[in-house]
Biopython code that builds the backbone (N, CA, C, O; Angstrom):
import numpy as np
from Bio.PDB.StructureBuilder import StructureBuilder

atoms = [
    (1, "UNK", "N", (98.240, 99.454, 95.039)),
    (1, "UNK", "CA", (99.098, 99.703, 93.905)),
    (1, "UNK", "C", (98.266, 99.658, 92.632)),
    (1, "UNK", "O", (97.539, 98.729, 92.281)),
    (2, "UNK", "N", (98.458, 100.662, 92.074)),
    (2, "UNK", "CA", (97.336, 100.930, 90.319)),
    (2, "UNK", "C", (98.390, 99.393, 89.657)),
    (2, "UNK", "O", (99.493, 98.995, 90.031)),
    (3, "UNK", "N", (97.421, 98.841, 88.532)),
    (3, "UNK", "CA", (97.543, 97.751, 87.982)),
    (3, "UNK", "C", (98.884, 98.255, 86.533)),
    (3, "UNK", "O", (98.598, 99.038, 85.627)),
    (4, "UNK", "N", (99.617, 97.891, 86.613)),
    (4, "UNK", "CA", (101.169, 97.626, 85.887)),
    (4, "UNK", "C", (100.466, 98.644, 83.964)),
    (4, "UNK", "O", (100.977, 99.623, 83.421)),
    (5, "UNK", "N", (99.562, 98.051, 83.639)),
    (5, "UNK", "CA", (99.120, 98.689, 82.028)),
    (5, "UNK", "C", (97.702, 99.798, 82.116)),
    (5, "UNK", "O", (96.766, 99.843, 81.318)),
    (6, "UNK", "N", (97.923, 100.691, 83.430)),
    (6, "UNK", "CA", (96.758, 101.784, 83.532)),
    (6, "UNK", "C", (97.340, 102.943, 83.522)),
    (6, "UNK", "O", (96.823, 103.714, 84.330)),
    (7, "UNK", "N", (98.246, 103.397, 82.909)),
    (7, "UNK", "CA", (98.822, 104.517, 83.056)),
    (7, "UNK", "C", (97.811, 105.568, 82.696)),
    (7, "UNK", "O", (97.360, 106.456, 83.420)),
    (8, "UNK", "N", (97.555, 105.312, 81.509)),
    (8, "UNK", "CA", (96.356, 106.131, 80.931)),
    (8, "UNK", "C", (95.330, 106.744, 81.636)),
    (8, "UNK", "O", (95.090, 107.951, 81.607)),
    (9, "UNK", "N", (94.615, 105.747, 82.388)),
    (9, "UNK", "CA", (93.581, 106.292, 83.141)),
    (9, "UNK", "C", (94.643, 106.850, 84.662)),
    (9, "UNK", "O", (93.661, 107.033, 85.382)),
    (10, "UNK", "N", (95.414, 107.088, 85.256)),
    (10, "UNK", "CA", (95.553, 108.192, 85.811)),
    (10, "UNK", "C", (96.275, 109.150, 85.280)),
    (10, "UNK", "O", (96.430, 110.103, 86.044)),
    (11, "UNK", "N", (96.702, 109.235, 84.400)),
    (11, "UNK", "CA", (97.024, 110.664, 83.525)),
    (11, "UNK", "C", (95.349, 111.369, 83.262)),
    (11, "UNK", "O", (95.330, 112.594, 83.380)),
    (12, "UNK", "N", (94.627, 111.015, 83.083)),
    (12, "UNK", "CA", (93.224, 111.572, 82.751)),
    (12, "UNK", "C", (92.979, 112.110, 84.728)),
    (12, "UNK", "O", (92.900, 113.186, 85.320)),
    (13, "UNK", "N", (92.944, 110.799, 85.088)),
    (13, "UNK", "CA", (93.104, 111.735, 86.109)),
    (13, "UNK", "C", (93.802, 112.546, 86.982)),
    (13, "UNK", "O", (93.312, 113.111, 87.960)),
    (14, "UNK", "N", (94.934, 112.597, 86.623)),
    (14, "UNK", "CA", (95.726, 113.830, 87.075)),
    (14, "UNK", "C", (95.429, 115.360, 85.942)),
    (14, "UNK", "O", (95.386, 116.551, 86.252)),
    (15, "UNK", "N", (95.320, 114.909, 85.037)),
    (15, "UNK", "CA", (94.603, 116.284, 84.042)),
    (15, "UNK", "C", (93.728, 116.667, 84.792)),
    (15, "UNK", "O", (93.854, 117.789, 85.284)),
    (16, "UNK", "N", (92.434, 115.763, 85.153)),
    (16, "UNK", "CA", (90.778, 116.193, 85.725)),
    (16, "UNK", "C", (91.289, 116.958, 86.992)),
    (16, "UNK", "O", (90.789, 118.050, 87.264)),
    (17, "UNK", "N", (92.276, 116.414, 87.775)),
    (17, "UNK", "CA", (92.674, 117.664, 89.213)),
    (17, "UNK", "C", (93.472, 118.509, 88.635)),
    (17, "UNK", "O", (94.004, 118.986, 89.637)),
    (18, "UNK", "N", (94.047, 119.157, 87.568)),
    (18, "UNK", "CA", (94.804, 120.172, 87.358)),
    (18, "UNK", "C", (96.212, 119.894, 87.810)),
    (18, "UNK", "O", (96.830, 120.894, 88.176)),
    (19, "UNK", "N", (96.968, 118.529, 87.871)),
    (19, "UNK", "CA", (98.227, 118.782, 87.658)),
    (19, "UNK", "C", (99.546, 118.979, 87.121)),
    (19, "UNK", "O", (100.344, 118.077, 86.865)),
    (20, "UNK", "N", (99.655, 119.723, 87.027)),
    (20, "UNK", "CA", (100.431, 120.292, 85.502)),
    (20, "UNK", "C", (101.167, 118.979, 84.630)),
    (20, "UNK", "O", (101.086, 117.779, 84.892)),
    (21, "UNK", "N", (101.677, 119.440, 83.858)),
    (21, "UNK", "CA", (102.204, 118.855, 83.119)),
    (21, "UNK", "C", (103.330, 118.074, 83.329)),
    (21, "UNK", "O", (103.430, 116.949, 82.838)),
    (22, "UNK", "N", (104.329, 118.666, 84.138)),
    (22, "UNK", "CA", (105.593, 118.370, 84.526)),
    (22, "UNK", "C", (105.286, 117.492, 85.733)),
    (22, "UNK", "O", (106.114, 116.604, 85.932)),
    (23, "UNK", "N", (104.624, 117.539, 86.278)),
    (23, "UNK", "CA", (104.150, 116.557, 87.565)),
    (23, "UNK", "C", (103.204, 115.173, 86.696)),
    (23, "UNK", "O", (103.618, 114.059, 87.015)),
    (24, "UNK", "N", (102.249, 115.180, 85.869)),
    (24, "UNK", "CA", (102.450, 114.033, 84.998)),
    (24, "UNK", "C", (103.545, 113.342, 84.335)),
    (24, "UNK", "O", (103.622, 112.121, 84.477)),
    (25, "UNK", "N", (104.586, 114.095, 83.479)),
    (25, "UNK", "CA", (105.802, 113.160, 83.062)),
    (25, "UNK", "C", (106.418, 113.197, 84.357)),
    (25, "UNK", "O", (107.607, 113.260, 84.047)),
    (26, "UNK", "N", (106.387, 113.199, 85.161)),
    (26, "UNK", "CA", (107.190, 112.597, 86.324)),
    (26, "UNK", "C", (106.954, 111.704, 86.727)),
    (26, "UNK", "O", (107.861, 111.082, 87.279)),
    (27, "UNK", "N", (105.369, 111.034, 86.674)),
    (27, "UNK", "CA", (104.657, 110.293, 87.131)),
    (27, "UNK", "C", (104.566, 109.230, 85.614)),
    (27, "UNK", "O", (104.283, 108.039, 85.748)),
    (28, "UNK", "N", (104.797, 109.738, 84.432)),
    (28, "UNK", "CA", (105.072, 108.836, 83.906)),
    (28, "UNK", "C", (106.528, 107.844, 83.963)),
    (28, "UNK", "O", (106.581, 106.656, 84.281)),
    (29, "UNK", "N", (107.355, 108.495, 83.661)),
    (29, "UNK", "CA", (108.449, 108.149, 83.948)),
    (29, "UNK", "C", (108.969, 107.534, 85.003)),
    (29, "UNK", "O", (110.023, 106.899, 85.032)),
    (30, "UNK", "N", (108.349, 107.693, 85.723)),
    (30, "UNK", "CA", (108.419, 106.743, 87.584)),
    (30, "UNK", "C", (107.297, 105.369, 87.443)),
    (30, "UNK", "O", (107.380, 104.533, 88.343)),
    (31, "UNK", "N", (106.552, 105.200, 86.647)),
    (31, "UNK", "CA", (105.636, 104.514, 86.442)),
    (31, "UNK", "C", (105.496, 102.867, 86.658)),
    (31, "UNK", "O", (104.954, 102.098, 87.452)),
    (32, "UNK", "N", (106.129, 102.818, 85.736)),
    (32, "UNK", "CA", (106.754, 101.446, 85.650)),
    (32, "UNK", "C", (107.879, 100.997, 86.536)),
    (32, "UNK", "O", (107.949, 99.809, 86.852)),
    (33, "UNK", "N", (108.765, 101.872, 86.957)),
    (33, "UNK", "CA", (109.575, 101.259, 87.990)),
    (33, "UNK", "C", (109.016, 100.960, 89.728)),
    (33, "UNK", "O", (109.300, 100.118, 90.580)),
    (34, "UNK", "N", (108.183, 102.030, 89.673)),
    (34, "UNK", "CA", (106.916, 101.824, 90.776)),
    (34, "UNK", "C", (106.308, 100.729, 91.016)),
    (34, "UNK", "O", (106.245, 100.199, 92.125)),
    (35, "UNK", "N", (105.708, 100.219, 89.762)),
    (35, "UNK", "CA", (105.327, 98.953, 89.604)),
    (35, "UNK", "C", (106.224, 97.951, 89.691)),
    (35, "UNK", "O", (105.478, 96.973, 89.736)),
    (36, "UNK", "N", (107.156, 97.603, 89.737)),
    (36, "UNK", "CA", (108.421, 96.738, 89.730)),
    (36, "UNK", "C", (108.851, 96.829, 91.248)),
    (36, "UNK", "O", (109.242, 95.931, 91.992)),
    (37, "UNK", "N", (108.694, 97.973, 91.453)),
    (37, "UNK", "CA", (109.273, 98.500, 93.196)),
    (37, "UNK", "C", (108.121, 97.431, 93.884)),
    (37, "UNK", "O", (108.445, 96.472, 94.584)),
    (38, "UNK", "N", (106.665, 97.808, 93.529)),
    (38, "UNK", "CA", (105.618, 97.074, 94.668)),
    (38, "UNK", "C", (105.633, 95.698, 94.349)),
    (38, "UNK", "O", (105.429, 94.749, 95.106)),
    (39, "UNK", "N", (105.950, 95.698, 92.899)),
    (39, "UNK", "CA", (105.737, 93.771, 92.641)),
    (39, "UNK", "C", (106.780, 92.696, 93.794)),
    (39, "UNK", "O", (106.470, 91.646, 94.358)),
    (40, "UNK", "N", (108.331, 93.639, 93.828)),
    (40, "UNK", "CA", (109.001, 92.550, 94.622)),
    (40, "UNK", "C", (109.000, 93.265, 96.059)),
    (40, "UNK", "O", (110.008, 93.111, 96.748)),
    (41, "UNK", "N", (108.208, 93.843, 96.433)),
    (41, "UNK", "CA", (108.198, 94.035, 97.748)),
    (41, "UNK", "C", (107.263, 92.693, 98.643)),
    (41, "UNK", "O", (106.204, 92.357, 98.112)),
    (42, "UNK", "N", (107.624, 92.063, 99.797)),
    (42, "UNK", "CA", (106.272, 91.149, 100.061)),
    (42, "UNK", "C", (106.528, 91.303, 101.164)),
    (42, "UNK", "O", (106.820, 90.141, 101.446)),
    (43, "UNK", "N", (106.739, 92.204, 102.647)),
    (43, "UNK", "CA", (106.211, 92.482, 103.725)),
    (43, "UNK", "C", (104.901, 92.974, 104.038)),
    (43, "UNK", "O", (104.361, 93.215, 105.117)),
    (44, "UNK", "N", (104.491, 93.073, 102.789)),
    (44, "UNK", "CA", (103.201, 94.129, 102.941)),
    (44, "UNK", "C", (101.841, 93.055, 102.419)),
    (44, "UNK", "O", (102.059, 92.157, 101.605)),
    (45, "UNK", "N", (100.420, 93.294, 103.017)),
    (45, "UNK", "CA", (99.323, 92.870, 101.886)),
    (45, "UNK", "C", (99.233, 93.346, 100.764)),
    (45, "UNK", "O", (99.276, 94.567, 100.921)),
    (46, "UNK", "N", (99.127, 93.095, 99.642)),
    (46, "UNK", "CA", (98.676, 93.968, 98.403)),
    (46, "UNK", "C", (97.824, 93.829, 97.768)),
    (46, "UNK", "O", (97.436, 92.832, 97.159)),
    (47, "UNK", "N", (97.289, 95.194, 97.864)),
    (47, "UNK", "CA", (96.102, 95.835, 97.167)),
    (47, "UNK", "C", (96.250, 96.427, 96.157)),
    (47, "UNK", "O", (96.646, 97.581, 95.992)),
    (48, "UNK", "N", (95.812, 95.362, 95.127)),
    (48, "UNK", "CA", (95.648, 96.406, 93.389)),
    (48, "UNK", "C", (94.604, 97.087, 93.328)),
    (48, "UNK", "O", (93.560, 96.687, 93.841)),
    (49, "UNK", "N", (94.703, 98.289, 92.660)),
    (49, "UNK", "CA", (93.691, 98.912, 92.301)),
    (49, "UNK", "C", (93.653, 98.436, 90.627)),
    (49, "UNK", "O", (94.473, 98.212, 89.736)),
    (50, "UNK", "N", (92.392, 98.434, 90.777)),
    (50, "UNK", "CA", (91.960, 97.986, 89.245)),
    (50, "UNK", "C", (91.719, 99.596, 88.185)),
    (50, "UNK", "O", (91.889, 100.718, 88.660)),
    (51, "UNK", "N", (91.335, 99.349, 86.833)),
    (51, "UNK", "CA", (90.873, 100.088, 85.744)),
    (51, "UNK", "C", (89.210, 100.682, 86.391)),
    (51, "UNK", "O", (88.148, 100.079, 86.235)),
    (52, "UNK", "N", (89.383, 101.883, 87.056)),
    (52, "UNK", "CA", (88.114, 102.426, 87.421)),
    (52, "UNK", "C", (87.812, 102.626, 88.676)),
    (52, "UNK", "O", (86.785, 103.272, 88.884)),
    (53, "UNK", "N", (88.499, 102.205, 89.696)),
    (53, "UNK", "CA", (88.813, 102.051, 91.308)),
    (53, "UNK", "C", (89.321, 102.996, 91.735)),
    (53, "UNK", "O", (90.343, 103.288, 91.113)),
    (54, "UNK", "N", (89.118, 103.541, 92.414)),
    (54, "UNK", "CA", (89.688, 104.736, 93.536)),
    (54, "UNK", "C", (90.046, 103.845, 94.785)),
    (54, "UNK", "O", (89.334, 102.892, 95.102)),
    (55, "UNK", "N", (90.948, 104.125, 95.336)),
    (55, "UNK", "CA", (91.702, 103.788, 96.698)),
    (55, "UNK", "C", (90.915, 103.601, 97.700)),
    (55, "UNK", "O", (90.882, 102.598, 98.415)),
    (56, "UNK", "N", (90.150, 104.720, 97.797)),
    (56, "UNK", "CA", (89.047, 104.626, 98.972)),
    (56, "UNK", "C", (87.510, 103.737, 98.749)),
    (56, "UNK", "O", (86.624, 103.588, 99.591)),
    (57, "UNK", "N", (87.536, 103.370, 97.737)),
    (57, "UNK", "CA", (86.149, 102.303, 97.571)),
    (57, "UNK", "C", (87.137, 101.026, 97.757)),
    (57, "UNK", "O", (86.668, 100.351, 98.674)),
    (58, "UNK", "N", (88.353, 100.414, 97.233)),
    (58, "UNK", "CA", (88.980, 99.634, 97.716)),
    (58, "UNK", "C", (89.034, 99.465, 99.299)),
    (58, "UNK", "O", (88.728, 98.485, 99.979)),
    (59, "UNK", "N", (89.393, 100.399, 99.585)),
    (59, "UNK", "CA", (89.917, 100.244, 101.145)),
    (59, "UNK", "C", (88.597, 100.045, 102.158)),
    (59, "UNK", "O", (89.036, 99.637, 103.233)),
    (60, "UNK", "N", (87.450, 100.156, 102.197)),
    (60, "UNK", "CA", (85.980, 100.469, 102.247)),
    (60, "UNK", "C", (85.613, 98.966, 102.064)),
    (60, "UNK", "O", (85.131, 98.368, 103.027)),
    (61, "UNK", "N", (85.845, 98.227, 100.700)),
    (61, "UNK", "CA", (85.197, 96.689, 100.169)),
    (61, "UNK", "C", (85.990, 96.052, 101.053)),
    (61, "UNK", "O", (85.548, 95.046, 101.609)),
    (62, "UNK", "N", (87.256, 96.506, 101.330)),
    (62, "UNK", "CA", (88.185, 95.414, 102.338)),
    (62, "UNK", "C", (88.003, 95.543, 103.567)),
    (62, "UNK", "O", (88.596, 94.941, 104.462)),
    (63, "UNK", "N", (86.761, 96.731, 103.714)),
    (63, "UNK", "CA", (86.794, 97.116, 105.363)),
    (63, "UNK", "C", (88.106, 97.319, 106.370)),
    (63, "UNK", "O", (88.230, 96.802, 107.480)),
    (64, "UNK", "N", (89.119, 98.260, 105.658)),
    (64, "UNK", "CA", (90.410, 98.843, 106.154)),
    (64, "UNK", "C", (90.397, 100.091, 106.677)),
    (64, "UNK", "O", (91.265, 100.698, 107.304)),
    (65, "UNK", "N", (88.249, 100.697, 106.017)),
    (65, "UNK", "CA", (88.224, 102.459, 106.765)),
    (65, "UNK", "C", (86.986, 101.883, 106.567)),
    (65, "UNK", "O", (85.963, 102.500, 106.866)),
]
sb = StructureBuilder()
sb.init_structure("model")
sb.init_model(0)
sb.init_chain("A")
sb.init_seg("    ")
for serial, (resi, resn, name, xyz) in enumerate(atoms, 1):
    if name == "N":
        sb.init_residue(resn, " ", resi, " ")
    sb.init_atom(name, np.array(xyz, "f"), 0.0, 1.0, " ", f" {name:<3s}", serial, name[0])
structure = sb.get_structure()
């Protein structure tokens, strides 16, 4: 789960892959409730992604791939 105050840095990166515009405010607007969705979920381990982290160097340091 991206960290609750990084919105920013994946809007940059959804610009850098070309996804339009309307698929960013969607992703803004879902943002924060996303974050609220994973905070009270606890069946699961959780993995934050930090400011600068990609999913797959996470998943790699935890030895999960």
């Amino acid at each position: 789960m991206p960290e609750g105050n990084n919105f920013a840095e994946y809007e940059s990166r959804f610009i850098a892959r070309g996804n339009s515009p309307e698929f960013i405010e969607r992703r803004r607007v879902e943002f924060d409730s996303l974050i609220k969705l994973f905070n009270s979920a606890v069946n699961y381990e959780r993995i934050v992604i930090k400011q600068g982290e990609y999913l797959e160097r996470v998943l790699k340091k935890k030895e999960i791939i």
